[in-house]
Each structure stands twice: as C-alpha cells, then as structure tokens.
N, C-alpha and C positions, 0 to 999 in steps of 0.2 A: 504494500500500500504506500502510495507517495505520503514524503513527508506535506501535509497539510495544515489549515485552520478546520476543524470537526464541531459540528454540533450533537452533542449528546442525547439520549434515548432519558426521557426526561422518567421516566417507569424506573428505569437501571438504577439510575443518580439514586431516587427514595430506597431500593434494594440495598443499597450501598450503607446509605444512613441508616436503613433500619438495623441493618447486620451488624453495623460498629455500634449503632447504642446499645443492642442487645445483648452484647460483648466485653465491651467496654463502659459503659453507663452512658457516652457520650460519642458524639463524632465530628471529624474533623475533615471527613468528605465537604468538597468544596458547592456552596450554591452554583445552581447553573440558572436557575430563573428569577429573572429580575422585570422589574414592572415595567419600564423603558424596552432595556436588551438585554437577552440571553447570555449569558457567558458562556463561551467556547472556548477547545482545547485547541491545544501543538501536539501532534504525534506521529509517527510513534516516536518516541525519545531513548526508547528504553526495552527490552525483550525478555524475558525471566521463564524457562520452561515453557517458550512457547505460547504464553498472557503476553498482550502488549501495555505499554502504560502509554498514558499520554499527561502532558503536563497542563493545568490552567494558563490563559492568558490573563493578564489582571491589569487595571488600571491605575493602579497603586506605583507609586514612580518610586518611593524610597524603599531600596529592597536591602534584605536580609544576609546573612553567609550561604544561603540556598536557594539565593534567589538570582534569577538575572536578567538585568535591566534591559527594556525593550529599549534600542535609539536607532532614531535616522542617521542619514549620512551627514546630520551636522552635529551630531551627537547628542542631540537634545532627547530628554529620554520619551517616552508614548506609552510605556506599559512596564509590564515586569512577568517575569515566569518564576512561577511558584511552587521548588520542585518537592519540600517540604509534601503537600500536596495535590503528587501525580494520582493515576485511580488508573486502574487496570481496566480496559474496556475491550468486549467481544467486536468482532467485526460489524457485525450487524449491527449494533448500537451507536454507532458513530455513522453521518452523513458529512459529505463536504459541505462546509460553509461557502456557498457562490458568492462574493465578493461583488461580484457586477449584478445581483438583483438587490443593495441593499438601494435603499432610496435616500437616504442622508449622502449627501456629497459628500460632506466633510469627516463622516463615518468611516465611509466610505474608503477616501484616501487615508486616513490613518491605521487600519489596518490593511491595507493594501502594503505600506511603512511598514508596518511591524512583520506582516508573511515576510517579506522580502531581508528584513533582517533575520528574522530566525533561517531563511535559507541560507542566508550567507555564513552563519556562526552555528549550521547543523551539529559541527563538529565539536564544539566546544561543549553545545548546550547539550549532546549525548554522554560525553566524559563527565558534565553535572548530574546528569539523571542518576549515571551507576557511581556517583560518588554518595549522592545524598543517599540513593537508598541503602546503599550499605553503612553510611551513618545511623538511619535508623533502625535499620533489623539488626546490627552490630550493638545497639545499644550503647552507641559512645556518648552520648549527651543526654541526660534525664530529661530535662527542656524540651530542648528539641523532640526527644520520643512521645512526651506528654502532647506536644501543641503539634503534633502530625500525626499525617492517616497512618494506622497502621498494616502496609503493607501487607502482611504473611498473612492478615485477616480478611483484608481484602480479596487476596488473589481463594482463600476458601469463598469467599461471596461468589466471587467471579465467577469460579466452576460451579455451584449450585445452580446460578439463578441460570446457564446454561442448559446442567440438568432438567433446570427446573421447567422451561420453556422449550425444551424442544430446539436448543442452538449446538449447532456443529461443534462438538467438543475432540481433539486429538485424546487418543487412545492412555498414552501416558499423564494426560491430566485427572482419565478418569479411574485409574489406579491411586493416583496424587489423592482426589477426593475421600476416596474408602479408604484411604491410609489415615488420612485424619481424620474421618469421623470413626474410626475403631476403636474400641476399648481393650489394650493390650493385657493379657496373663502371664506371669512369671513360674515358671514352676521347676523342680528339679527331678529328672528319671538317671536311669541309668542306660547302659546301651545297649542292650534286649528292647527295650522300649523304645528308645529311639530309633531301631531298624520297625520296629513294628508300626510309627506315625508317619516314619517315611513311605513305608507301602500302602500306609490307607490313602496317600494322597494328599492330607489337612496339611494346608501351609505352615510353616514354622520355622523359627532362627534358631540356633541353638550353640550355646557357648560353653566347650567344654571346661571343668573346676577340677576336675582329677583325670585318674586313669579308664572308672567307671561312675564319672558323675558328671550331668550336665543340668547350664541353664537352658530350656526353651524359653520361646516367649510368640506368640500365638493369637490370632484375635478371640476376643470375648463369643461368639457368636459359635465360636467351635469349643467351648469348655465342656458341654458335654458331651463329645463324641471322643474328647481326646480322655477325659475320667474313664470312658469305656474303653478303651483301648490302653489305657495303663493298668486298668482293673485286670481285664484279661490276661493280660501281661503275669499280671503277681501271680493271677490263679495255676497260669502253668507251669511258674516258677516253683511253686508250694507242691504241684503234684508230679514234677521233677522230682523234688527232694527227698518227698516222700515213698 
C-alpha cells in the first residue's frame, strides 16, 4: 500500500477505545472525529508481524521526543506526527484521503504541504515509528508508557475485531491470537509420559529438570485429556511392577 494521508473506519477507532478501556481502565487511542474535520493518518510507518500501524496527523505545532514536526519548505511548521500514538489498522479500514475533493482551498493546500513532507522525510519518520515503539513495549519511560497507546494491546484488538468481522486475517496472526487468549498449565511427568502426550497428538512444550523429570506447559483447554493420559500412564506403571 503507498505510503498515504488514510481516513479511518470510524466503527475500528470505538473497537480500539473500547478494548484499551477495558484493559486498561482508560485509552489513549487517538480521536479521529471532530465537529469541523476528521482526523487522518500517515501510513504505513511501521510493520510488526504482518499488523500495519499508521501514525496520526495533528495540528498541534509544538511536538514532543516522539513527535515530528510537520514543515514546508520554509520551514515553518503545519502539523506534527504523533508516534506516541500510532494504532494498528486492517487494510480495509483505512481509505485514501483524496486531497483534490476537499472544498477548503486553504485546507486544502496545507495538507497537500504536509503529504509532500512526510514523502520527503518517509525515511526518517519510519526509523521514528520502530524507535518509539520499542520505547514503549520496552518499557523505558513510565510516562511515556502511561500517556501512550499501548501497542501489544492493540495489535490483540486488531486481530479480534478481524476475527470478529469477517477480515482477511494471515494464518500466523491467527495462531498469535489463540496464543494469547490461552490459559497456560505447568505440570511435571516423567518420560513414559511424555512419549505417551507426544503420540496423543495434544500440543505441549516441555523443559526437561532431571534425567527423568520434566516441565510441560500446555493450554488450559487440554487439562483434561492430558490428566487422562498421565493417569493411564501410572496405571500401567503400577501393573508393571506389580
């Protein structure tokens, strides 16, 4: 997808907010509708397993350590990008902004100024996106993590509200999903047992602690299938011995 100005899937944006308040208590996903005019993104800026992000455009002239300044070519500033926050958006939720139906002239030419800057400085303003975000999924700045969206929350929104709708999801995102909504079990077998989980098939990790001791670790959803198959395990161990 060319790098663009995108208007937002205004349904997505509330998904977004809802998911972080519900998460979070609070959110830091950006307004996109305003009573005059909409706010629109820059993107993609940025790529993360296949999620794109895209960054807000803002009108706000005095910018941050995450922020960067929209200016013409006389440097005078017109805006600012706010990577603080970006928001991960599906293909289909995003439309070009056509530039030549706005009907303000003066609108008009000032973001016409600002596309044309972010083309020019694509590269800079990509090195800002994977810097900020690994400021805040790194957790280097308490602040900063507090007063921004948070990312790893999002990109789970992202793949839901996909799920959830009926959008072209890639294959490895929707393993990413079921990985994080599972509830993990820790347990300890021996390795009689551990050939015996291997052949039933039921996924599992497993970390050996001795010579004949290990950790699995396995989703919640198979804790009773793998109880029966350690059970049976014992019983033929006991009538071995016996």
């Amino acid at each position: 997808m060319k790098v663009n100005f995108y208007n937002v899937d205004k349904q997505y944006i509330e998904f977004l907010k809802d998911f972080e308040i519900q998460h979070r208590g609070f959110t830091c996903v950006p307004n996109i509708q305003y009573a005059n005019n909409d706010k629109f993104v820059y993107g993609t800026v940025l790529e993360i397993g296949n999620i794109k992000y895209y960054v807000p455009v803002s009108s706000k002239t005095k910018g941050k350590e995450d922020d960067i300044l929209i200016k013409d070519k006389n440097n005078d500033v017109k805006g600012s990008l706010r990577f603080a926050f970006m928001i991960p958006i599906p293909n289909s939720c995003v439309s070009t902004l056509i530039i030549d139906d706005i009907k303000d002239e003066n609108r008009k030419i000032r973001i016409s100024k600002e596309l044309a800057f972010c083309r020019r400085s694509k590269n800079k303003i990509e090195k800002q996106a994977e810097k900020t975000y690994h400021r805040i999924v790194d957790k280097v700045n308490d602040k900063l993590v507090h007063n921004s969206c948070d990312f790893k929350l999002l990109e789970q929104a992202y793949i839901k509200y996909c799920l959830d709708n009926g959008l072209e999801l890639p294959k490895d995102l929707q393993t990413q999903e079921a990985l994080s909504q599972k509830e993990e079990v820790y347990q300890q077998v021996n390795l009689n047992q551990i050939n015996d989980l291997a052949n039933s098939g039921i996924p599992f990790k497993a970390k050996k602690i001795s010579d004949n001791n290990f950790i699995i670790v396995f989703e919640k959803k198979y804790n009773d299938k793998v109880n029966q198959i350690l059970s049976q395990n014992s019983r033929k161990n006991l009538k071995h011995q016996l």
